[in-house]
N, C-alpha and C positions, 0 to 999 in steps of 0.2 A: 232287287226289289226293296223298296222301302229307303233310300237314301233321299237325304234331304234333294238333292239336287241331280235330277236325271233328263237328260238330254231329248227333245223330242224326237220323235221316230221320223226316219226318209220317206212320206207318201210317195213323193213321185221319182222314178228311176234317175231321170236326168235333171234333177236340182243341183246335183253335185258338178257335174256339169257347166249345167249355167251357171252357177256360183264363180266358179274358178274363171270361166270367162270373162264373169262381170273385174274379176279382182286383177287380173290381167291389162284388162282398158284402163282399169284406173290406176293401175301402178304406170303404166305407159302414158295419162294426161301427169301426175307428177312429173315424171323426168322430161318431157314433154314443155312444163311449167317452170321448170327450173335451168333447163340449158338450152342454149340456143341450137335452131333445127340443123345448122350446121358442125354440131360440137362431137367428138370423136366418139368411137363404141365404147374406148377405157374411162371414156366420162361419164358414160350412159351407165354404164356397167355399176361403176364407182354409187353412182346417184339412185341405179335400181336398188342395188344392197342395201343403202341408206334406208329408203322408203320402205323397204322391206321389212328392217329392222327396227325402227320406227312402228310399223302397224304392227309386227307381234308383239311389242313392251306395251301397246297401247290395250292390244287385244288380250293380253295376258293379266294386263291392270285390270281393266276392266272388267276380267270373268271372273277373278277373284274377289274384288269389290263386289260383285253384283251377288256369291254367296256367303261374304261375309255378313252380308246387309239380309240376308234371308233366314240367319237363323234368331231362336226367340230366347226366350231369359232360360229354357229348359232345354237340353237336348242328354240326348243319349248315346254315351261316346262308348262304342264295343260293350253294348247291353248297361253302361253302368252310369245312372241318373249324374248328367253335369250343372250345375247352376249358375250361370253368369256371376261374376265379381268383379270383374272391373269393367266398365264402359269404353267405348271403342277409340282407341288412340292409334295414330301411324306411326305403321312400321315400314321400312324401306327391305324390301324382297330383292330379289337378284335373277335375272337370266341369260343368256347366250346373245341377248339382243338389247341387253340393258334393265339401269334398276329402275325399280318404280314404288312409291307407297301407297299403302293400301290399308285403310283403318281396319281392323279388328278387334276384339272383345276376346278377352279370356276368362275360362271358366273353372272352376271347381266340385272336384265331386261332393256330393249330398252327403252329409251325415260325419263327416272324416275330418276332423278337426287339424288345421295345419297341413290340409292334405297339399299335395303338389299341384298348382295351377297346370293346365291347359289351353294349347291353344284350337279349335275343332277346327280351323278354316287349314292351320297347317297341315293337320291328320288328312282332313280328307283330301285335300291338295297333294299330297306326299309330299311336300316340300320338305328339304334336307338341308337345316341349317339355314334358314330363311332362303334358299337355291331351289329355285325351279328343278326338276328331275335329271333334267336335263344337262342343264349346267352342273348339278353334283356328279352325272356320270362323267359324264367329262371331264372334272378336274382329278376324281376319283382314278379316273384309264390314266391320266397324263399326270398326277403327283408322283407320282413310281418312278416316272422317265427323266421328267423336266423338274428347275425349278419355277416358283411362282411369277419372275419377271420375263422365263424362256414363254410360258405360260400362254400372257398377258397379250406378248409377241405376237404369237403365233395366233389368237385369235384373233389377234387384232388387222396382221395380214391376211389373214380369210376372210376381213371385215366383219367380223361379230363386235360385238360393245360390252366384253369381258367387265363384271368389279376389278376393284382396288384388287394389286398386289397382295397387300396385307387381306383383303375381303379374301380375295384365295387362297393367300395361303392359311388362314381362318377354319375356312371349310375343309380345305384338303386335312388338317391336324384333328377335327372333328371326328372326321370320315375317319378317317388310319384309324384312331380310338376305337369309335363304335363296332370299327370290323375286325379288332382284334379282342375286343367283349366279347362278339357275336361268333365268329369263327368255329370256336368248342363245340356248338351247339346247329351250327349251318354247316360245318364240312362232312355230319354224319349223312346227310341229305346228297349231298355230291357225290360221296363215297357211293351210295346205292345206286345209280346210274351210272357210276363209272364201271366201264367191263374189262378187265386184264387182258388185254390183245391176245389176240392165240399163237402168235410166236416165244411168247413169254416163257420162258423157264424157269427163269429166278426170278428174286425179288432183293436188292443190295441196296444197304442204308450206310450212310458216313454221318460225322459230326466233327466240325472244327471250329477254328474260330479266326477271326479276320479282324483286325483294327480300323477302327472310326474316331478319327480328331473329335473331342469333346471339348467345347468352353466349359471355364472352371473359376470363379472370383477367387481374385488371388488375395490373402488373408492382406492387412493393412501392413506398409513396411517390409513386406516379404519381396525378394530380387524376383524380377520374370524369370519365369523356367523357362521360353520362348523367344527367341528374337524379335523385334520388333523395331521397324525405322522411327528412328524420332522425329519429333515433331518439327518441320522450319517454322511455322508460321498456326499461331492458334487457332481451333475448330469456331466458328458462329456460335453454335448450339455449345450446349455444357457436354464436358467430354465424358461421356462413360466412365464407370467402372474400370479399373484393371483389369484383363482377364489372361487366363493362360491357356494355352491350348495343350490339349493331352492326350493321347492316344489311347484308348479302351479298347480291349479285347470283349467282341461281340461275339455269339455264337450262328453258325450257320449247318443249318441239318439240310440231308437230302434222302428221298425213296424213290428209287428208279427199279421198276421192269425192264430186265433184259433180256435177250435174245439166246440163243446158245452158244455163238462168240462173245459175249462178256459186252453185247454193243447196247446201248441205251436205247429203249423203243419209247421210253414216257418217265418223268420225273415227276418231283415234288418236292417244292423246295421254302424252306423255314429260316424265320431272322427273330432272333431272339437279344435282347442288351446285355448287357454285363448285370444292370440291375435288376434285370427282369430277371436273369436267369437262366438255364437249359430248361428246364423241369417240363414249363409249360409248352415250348415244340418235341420234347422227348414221347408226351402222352400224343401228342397230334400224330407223330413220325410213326410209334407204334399202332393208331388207329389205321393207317395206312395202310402198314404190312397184315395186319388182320381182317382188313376189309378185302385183300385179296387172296390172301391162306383160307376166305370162304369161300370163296368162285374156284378156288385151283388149289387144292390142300396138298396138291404133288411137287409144288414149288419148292425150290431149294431158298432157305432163308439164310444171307450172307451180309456182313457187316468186312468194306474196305476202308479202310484211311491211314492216318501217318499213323507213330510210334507214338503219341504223344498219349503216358497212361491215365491222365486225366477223363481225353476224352472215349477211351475204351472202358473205362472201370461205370460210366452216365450210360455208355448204351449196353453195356451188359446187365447193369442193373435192371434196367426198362425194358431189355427182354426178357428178362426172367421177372420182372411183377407185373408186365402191363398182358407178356402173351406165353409165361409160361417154358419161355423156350429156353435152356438150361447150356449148352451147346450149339450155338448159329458155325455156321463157318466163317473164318475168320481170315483177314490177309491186309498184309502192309503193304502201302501204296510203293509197286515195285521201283516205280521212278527214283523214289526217297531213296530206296537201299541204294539203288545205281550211282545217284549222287555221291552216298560214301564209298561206295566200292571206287568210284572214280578218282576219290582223296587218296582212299590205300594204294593203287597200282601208281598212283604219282610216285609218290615215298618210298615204293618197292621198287618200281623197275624205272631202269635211267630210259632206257632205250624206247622214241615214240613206239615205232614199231610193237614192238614187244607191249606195251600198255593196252593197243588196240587191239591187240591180239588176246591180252588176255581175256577183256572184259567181253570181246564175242566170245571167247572157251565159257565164261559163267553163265554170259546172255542164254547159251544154247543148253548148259549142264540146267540152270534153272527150270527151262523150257521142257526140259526131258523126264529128270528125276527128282522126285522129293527129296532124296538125302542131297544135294547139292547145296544147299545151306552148311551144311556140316563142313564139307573139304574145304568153302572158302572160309568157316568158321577155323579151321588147322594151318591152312594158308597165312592167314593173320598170325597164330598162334606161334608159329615157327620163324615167322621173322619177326615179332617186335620187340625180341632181345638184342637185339642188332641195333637198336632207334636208343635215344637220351630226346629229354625235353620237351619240349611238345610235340615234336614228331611219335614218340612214344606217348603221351597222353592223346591225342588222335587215332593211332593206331587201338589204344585202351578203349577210346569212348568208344568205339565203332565197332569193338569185340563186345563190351558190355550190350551195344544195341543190337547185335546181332542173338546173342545170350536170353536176351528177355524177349525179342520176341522171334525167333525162327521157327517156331511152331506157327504162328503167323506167316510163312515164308512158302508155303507148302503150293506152288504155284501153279503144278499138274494137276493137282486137288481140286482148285481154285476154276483152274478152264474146264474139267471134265464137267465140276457141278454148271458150269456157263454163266460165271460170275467174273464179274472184269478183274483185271489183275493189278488195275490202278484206279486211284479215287479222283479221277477226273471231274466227275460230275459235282464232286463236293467242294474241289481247288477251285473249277468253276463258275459254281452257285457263290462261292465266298468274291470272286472276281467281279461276275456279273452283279452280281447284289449289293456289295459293299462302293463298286463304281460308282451308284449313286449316289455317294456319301461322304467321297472323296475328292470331286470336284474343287477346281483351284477356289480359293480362300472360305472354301464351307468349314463350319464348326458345329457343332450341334450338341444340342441338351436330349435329355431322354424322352420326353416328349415328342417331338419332332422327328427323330430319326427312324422310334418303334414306330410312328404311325407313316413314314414314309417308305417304310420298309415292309411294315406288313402289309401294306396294297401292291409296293410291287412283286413280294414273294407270291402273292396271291396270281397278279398277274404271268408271272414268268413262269410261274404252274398252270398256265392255261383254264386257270377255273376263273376267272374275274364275272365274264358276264353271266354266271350260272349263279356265284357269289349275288351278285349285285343283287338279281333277282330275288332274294331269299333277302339279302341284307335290308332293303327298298321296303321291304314290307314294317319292318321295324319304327318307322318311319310313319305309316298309315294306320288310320283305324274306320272303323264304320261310325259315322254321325247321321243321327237320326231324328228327327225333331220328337218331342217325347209325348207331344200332341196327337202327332200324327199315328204314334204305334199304342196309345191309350183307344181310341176311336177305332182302328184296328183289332184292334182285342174286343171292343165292347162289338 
């Protein structure tokens, strides 16, 4: 009630009806009018879609035009008096079916010196980054997946009339932004309708990190750190910058509910840059586990991933300020140990036989008994007086890792509680997540990656259209002519 612009009501049942038939005939005299009666269905086909897309950029123009043109020098944007300040100039809008402009007027709140213009056709339109809804959902689902030109492609072979490249990829770097603003503040919302499956047991969080090529201007004079073919024959255009490409250690968090075999029933998965930090997916990761320690406070809370003490020392912390929890259970991704254990029986025993033989003796001591860390811990101990050189510094490092973390190693522990016994889900999420980033000649700056990555972590956690919903809102407001609710009130 009360919006400048409301739709008039269906008197009669079948207008919808008629309507649709009437637009039917006439998309059928276009194609009709344009090919000849003997021209193939892929033509007809080709030529409907056209016409089609065509009447909704016109029809899209057109309704926005026709509310831009409605409102007056005074409106009322989310209760709060706006006043026209600039007179209506075209702006070029975007949809699924093509651009089009459309004059508008932007306004300013009363009283607020220097205040931030507005635009009210955009608000009440939800238009996202001059993007029709539609089209920002879209590029929003598909920036995660594709790049901008796979994009372009592909709408283009389903026959839609996609913006410019650069227009998408524009909005897509918008979008990533605003939903990783928004996130902190809309994933409490998600949380509350999400319910912990009733096969759930646990709850097991990892944290690593994965590398992403980063462009870098290389100072003046400085050698490429980079390979790079030289040039046979000079660019048109003036040539760029130098740049270097560099690899950056990004962080990737995960929270998985599992089953009581240690198997993953549901995730949750986080991307965070090198510049951005852990900090900010560490507080999301532990909203997580504490949105579900409310629904099932009988869950066993476990943390798996590699050796690496960095990223043990970020999620210890986080659980102990963010939920309190002083002792999680804890386990090193068994594979990782298997890896070096696989180095030692090389160095130890000549014989194939005998190597495969051992590593099913540990495979199965692991499986059985907690202390089975220790005997392979004496194992080591007792042969690498026998090694010189690196074979003795291999045999060391892999005693020292076995030292610092075998209390981590605890693997009957680890299955009783029904927490998995390797960080799959988090080697994974760094796999799956960082794929997009590492496509052949991509480079990327910090901009572009966090916001390409935070739509698709959002995505590959199966929250996107739940997300969007909430995020979409951001985007709208109520406009209200301030005439109309003055005359209302009197």
């Amino acid at each position: 009630m009360g919006s400048v612009h409301q739709g008039p009501s269906n008197s009669k049942g079948n207008e919808s009806q008629v309507a649709k038939a009437d637009l039917v005939r006439a998309l059928r005299r276009v194609v009709e009018a344009e090919l000849e009666p003997e021209a193939a269905f892929a033509k007809r086909e080709v030529a409907a879609m056209a016409a089609a897309n065509e009447a909704l950029r016109c029809y899209f123009r057109d309704t926005l035009q026709q509310m831009s043109d409605g409102y007056g020098d005074e409106l009322l944007v989310d209760g709060v008096l706006n006043r026209r300040c600039h007179d209506k100039g075209e702006v070029t809008y975007h949809s699924l079916c093509g651009s089009f402009d459309v004059g508008r007027a932007t306004y300013r709140p009363v009283g607020e010196r220097n205040a931030r213009t507005v635009v009210p056709l955009e608000l009440e339109a939800g238009l996202v980054e001059r993007a029709t809804p539609a089209l920002a959902y879209s590029i929003a689902l598909d920036s995660g997946e594709v790049n901008s030109r796979r994009y372009v492609m592909s709408q283009a072979a389903s026959h839609r009339a996609p913006p410019s490249r650069s227009t998408v990829e524009r909005i897509g770097i918008a979008i990533g932004q605003e939903a990783k603003r928004a996130a902190p503040k809309i994933e409490p919302y998600l949380r509350r309708r999400e319910k912990v499956p009733t096969g759930a047991v646990a709850v097991s969080s990892g944290l690593d990190r994965t590398s992403v090529p980063y462009e870098e201007e290389r100072e003046e004079g400085a050698p490429p750190k980079t390979r790079r073919k030289k040039r046979t024959k000079p660019y048109e255009r003036k040539a760029p910058p130098p740049v270097d490409v560099n690899y950056k250690m990004d962080y990737v968090g995960t929270v998985s509910l599992v089953d009581e075999h240690g198997e993953k029933i549901e995730s949750r998965k986080y991307f965070s840059t090198h510049e951005d930090g852990p900090d900010g997916i560490l507080k999301r990761m532990m909203a997580d586990i504490r949105s579900a320690l409310r629904q099932r406070p009988e869950l066993k809370v476990g943390v798996v991933q590699d050796g690496a003490h960095e990223m043990w020392n970020l999620v210890r912390s986080a659980l102990k300020q963010e939920l309190g929890v002083k002792e999680a259970l804890e386990g090193i991704d068994r594979y990782h140990l298997f890896e070096r254990l696989g180095d030692i029986v090389t160095l130890t025993e000549d014989d194939e036989a005998k190597r495969k033989q051992r590593l099913v003796q540990w495979d199965k001591a692991l499986g059985a008994d907690d202390g089975a860390i220790e005997q392979i811990e004496q194992y080591i101990v007792y042969r690498r007086w026998a090694y010189l050189g690196k074979a003795r510094e291999k045999l060391d490092d892999t005693l020292t890792y076995i030292r610092n973390n075998k209390d981590r190693m605890r693997y009957v522990t680890l299955r009783e509680a029904g927490l998995p016994l390797g960080s799959g889900v988090t080697e994974g999420a760094c796999k799956s997540l960082a794929s997009r980033a590492k496509r052949s000649g991509q480079r990327w700056h910090n901009l572009g990656v966090s916001s390409v990555m935070e739509l698709r972590a959002i995505q590959q956690s199966e929250r996107l259209p739940q997300f969007w919903h909430l995020l979409h809102r951001r985007y709208t407001a109520l406009v209200e002519s301030a005439d109309g609710v003055m005359e209302r009130a009197a």
